[in-house]
DSSP file (Angstrom, degrees, kcal/mol; ACC not computed):
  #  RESIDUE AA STRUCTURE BP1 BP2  ACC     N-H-->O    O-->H-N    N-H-->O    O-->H-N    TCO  KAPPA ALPHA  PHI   PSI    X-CA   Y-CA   Z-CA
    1    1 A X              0   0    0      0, 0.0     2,-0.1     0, 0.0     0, 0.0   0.000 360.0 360.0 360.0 152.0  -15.6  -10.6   10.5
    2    2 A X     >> -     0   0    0      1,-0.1     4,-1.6     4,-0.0     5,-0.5  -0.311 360.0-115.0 -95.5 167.1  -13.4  -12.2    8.1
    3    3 A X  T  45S+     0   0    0      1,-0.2     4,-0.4     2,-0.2     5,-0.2   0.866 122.8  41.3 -69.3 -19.2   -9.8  -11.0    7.4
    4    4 A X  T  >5S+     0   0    0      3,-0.2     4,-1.9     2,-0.1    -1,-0.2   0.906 109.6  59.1-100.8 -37.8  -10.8  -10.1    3.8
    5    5 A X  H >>5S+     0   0    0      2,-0.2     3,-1.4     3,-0.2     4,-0.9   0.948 111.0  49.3  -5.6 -97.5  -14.4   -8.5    5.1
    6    6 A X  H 3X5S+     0   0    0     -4,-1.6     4,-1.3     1,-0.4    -3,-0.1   0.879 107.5  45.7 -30.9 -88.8  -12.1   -6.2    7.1
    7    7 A X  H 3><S+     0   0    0     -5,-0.5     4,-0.7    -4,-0.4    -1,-0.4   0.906 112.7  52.6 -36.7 -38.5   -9.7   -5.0    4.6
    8    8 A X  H <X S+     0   0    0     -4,-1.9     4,-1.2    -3,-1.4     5,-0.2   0.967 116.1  42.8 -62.1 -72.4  -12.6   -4.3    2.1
    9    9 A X  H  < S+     0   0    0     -4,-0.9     5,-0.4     2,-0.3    -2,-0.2   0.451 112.2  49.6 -43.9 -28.4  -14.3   -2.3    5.0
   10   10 A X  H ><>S+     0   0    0     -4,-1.3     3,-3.3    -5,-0.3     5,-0.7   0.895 119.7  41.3 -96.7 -79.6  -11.0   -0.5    6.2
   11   11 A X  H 3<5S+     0   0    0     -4,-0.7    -2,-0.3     1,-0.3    -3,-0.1   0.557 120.8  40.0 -38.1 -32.2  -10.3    0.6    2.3
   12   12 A X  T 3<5S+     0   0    0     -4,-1.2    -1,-0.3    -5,-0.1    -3,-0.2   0.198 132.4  14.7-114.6 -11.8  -13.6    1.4    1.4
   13   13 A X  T < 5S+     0   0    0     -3,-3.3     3,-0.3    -5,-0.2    -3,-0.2   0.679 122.2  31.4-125.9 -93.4  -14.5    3.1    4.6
   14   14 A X  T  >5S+     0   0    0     -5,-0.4     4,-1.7    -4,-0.3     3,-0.2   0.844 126.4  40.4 -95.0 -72.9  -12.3    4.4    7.3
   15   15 A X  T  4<S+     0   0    0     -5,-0.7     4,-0.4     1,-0.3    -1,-0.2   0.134 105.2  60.2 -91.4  10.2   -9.3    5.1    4.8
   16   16 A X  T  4 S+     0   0    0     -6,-0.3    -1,-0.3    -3,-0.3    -2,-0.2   0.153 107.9  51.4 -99.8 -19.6  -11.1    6.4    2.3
   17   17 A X  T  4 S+     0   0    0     -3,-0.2    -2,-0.2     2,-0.1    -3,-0.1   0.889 110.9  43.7 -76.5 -52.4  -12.2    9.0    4.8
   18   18 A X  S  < S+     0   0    0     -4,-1.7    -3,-0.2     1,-0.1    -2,-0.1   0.933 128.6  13.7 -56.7 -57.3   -9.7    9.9    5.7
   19   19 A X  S    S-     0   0    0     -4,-0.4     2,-0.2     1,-0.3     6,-0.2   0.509  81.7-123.9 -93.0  -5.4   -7.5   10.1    2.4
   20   20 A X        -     0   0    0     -4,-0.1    -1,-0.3     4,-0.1     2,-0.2  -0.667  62.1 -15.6 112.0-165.0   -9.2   10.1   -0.1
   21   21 A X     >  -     0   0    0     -2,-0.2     4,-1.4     1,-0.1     5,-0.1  -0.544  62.8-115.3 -78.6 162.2   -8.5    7.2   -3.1
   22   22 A X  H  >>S+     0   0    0      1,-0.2     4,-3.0     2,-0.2     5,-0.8   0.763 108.3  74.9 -64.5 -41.3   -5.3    5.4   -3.1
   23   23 A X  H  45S+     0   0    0      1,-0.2     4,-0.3     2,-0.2    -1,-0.2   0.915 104.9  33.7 -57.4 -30.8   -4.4    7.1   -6.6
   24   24 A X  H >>5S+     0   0    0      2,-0.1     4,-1.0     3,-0.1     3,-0.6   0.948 124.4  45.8 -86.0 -48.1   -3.6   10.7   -5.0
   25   25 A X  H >X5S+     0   0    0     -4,-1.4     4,-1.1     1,-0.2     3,-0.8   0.976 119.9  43.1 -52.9 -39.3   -2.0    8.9   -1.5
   26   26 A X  H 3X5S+     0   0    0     -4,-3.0     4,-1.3     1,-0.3    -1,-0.2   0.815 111.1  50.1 -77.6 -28.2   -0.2    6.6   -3.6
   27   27 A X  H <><S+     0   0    0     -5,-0.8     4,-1.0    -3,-0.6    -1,-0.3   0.831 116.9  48.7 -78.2 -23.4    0.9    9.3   -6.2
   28   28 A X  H <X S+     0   0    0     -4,-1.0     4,-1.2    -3,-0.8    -2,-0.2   0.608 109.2  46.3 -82.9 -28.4    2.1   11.3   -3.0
   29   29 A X  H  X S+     0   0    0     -4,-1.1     4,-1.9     2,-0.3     5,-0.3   0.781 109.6  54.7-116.5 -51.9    4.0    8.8   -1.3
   30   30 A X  H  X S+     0   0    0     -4,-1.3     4,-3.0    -5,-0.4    17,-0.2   0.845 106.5  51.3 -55.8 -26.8    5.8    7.7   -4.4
   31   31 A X  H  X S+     0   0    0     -4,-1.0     4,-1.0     2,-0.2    -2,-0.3   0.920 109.1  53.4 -84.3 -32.5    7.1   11.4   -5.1
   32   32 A X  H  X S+     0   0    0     -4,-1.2     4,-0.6     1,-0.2    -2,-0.2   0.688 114.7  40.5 -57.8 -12.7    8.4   11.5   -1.3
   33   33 A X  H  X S+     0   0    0     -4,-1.9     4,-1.3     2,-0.2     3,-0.3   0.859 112.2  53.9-101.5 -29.0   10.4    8.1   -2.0
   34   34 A X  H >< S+     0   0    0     -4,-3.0     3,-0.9    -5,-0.3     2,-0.4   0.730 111.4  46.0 -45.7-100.0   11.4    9.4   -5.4
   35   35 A X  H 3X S+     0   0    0     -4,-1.0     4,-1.7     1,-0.2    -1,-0.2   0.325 113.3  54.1  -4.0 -45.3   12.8   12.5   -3.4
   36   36 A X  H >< S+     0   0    0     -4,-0.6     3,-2.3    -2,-0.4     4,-0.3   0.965 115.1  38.4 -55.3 -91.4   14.3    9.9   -0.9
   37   37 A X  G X<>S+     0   0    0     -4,-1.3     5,-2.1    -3,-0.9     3,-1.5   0.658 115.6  46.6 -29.3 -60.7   16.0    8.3   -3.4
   38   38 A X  G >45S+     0   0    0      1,-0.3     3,-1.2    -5,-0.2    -1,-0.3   0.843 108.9  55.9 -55.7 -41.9   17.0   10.9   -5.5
   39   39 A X  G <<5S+     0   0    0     -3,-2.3    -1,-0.3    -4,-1.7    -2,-0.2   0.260 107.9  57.2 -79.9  -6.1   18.4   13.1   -2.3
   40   40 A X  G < 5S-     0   0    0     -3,-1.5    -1,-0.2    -4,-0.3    -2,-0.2   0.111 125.9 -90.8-134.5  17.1   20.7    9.8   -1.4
   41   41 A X  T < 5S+     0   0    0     -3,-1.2     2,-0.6     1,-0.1    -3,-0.2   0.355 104.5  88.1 103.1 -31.9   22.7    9.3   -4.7
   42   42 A X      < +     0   0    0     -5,-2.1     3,-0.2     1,-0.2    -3,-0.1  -0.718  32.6 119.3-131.3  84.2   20.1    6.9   -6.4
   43   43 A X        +     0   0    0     -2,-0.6    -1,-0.2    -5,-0.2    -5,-0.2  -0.079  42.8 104.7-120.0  13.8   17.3    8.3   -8.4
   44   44 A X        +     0   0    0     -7,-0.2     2,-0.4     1,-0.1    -1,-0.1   0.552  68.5  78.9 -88.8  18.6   18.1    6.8  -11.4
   45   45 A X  S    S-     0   0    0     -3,-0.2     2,-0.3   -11,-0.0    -1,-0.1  -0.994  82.8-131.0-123.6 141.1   15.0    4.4  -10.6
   46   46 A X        -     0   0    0     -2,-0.4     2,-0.3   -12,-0.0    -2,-0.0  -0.663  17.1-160.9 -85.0 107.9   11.5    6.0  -11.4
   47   47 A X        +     0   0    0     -2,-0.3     2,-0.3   -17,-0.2     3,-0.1  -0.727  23.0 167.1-106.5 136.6    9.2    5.4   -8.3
   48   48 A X    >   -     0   0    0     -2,-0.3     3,-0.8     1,-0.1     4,-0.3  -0.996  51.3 -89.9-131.5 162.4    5.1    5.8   -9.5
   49   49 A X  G >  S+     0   0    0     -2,-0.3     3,-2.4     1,-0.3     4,-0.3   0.714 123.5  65.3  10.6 -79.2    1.9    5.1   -8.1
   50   50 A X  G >  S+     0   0    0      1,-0.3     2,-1.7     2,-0.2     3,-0.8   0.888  95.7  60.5 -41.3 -79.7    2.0    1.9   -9.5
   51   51 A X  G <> S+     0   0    0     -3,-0.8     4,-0.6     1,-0.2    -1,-0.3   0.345  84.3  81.8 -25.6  -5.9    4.9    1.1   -7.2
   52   52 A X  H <> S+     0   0    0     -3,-2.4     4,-0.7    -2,-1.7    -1,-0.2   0.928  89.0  37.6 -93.7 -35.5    3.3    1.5   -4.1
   53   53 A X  H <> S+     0   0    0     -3,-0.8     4,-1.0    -4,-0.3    31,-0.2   0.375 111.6  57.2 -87.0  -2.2    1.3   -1.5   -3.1
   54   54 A X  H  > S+     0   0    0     -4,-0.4     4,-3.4     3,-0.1    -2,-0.1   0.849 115.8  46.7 -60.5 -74.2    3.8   -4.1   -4.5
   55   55 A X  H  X S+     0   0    0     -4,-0.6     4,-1.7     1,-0.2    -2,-0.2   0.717 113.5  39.2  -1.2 -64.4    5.9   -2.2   -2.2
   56   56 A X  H >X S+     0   0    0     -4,-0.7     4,-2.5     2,-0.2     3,-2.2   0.993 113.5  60.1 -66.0 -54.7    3.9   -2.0    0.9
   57   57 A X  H 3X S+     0   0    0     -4,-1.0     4,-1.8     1,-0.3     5,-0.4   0.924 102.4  49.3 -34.7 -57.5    2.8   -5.5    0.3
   58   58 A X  H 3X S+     0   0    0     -4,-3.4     4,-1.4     2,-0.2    -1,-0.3   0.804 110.6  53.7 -56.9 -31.2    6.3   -6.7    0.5
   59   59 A X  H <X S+     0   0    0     -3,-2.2     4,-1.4    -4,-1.7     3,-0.4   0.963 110.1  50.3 -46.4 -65.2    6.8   -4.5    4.2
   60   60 A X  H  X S+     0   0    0     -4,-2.5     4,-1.6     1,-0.2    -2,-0.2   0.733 109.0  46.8 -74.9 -23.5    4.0   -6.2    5.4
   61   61 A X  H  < S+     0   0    0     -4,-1.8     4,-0.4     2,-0.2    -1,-0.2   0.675 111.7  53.3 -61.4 -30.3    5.3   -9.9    4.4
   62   62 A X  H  < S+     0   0    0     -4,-1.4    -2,-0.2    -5,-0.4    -1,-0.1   0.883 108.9  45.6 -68.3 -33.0    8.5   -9.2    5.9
   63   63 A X  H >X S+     0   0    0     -4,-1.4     3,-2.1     1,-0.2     4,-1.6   0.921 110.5  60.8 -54.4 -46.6    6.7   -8.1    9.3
   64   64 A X  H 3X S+     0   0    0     -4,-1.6     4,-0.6     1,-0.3    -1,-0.2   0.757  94.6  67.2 -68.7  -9.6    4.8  -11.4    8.6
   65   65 A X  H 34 S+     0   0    0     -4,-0.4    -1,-0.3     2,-0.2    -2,-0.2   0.583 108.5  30.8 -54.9 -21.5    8.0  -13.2    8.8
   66   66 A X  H <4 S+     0   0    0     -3,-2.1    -1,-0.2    -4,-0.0    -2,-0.2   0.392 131.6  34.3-145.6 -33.3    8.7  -12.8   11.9
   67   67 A X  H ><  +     0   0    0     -4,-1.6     3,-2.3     1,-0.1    -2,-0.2  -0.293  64.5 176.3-133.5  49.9    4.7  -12.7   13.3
   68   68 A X  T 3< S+     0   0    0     -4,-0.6    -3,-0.1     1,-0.3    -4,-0.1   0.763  79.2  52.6 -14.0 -50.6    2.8  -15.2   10.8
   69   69 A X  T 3   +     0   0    0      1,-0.1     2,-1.5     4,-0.0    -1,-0.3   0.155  68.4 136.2-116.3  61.5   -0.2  -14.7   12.8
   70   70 A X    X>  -     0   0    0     -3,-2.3     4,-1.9     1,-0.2     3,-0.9  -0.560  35.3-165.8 -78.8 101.8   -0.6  -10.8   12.9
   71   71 A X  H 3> S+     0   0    0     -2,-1.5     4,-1.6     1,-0.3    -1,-0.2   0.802  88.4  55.9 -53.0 -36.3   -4.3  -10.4   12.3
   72   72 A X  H 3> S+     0   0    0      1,-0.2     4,-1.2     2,-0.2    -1,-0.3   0.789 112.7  40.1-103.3 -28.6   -3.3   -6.5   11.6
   73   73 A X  H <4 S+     0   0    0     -3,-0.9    -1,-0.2    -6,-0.2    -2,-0.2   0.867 109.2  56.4 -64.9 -39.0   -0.8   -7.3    9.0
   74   74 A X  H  X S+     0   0    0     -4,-1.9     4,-2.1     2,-0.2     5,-0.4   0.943 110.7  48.7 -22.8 -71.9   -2.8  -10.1    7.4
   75   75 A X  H >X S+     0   0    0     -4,-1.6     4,-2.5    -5,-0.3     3,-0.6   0.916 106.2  53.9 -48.1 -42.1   -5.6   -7.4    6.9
   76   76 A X  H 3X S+     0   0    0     -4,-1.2     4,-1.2     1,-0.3    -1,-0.3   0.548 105.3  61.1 -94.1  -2.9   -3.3   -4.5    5.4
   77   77 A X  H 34 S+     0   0    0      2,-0.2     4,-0.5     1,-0.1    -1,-0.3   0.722 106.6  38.2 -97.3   3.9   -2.3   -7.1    2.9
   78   78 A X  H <X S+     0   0    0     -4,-2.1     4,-1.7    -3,-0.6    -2,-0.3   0.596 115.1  60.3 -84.5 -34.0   -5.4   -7.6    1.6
   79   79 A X  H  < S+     0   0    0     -4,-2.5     5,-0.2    -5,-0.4     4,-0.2   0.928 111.9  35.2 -73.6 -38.1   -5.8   -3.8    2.0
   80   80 A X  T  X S+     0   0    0     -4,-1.2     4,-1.9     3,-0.2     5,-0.3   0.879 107.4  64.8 -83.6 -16.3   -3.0   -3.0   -0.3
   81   81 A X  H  > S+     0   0    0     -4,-0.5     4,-3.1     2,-0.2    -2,-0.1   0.997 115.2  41.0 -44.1 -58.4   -3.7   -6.1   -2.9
   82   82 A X  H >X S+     0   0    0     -4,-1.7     3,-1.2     1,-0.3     4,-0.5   0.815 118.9  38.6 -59.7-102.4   -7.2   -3.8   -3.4
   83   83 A X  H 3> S+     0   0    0      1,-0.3     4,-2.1    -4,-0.2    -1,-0.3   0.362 117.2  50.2 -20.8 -39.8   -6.0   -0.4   -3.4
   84   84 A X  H 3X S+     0   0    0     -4,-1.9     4,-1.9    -5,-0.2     5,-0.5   0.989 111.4  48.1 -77.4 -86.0   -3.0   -1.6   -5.4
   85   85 A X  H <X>S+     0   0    0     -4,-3.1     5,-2.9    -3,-1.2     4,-1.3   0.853 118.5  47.8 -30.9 -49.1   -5.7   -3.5   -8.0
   86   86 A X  H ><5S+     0   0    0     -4,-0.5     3,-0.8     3,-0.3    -1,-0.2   0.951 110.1  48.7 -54.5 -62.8   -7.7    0.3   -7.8
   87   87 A X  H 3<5S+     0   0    0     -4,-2.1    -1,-0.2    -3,-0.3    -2,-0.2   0.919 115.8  44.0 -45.8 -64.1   -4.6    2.1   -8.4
   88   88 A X  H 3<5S-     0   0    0     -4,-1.9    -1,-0.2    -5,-0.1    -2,-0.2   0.585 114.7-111.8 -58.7 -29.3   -3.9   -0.1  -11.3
   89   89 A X  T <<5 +     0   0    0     -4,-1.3     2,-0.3    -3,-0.8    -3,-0.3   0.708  67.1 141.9  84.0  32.3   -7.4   -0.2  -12.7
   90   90 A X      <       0   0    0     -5,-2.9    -1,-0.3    -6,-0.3    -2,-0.1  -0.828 360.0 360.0-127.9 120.0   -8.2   -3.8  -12.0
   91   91 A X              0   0    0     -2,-0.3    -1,-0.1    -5,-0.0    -5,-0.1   0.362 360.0 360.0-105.0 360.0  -12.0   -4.4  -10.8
């Protein structure tokens, strides 16, 4: 199966069973880093939804830094590109 195959299959499947759409995890995730943020001195920047899969993406390109060929990182950046595109409204 191909690395973008997978990541369609894991979002669409597997992690969509589990949580649901990306718009409520992603709405969820963003009010626990707001909190973060806020709880540490620096909330004057506005974390949303929308924020979550640039984010992630960028976690998983720094991992990739360092392991270029992590087939499991690879995948979950094609898995947040989608979800992120979902989130966004982008078919």
């Amino acid at each position: 199966m191909s690395i973008a195959d997978e990541a369609k299959a894991i979002v669409a499947g597997a992690r969509r069973e589990q949580y649901g759409g990306p718009e409520r995890g992603f709405e969820a995730i963003a009010r626990f880093w707001q909190a973060y943020f806020e709880n540490t001195g620096r909330g004057d920047v506005k974390i949303t939804a929308a924020d979550i899969s640039p984010m992630m993406r960028l976690f998983k390109e720094a991992r990739l830094c360092h392991t270029p060929n992590h087939r499991d990182s690879l995948v979950d950046l094609i898995g947040y590109t989608l979800t992120g595109a979902e989130v966004n409204g982008v078919e």
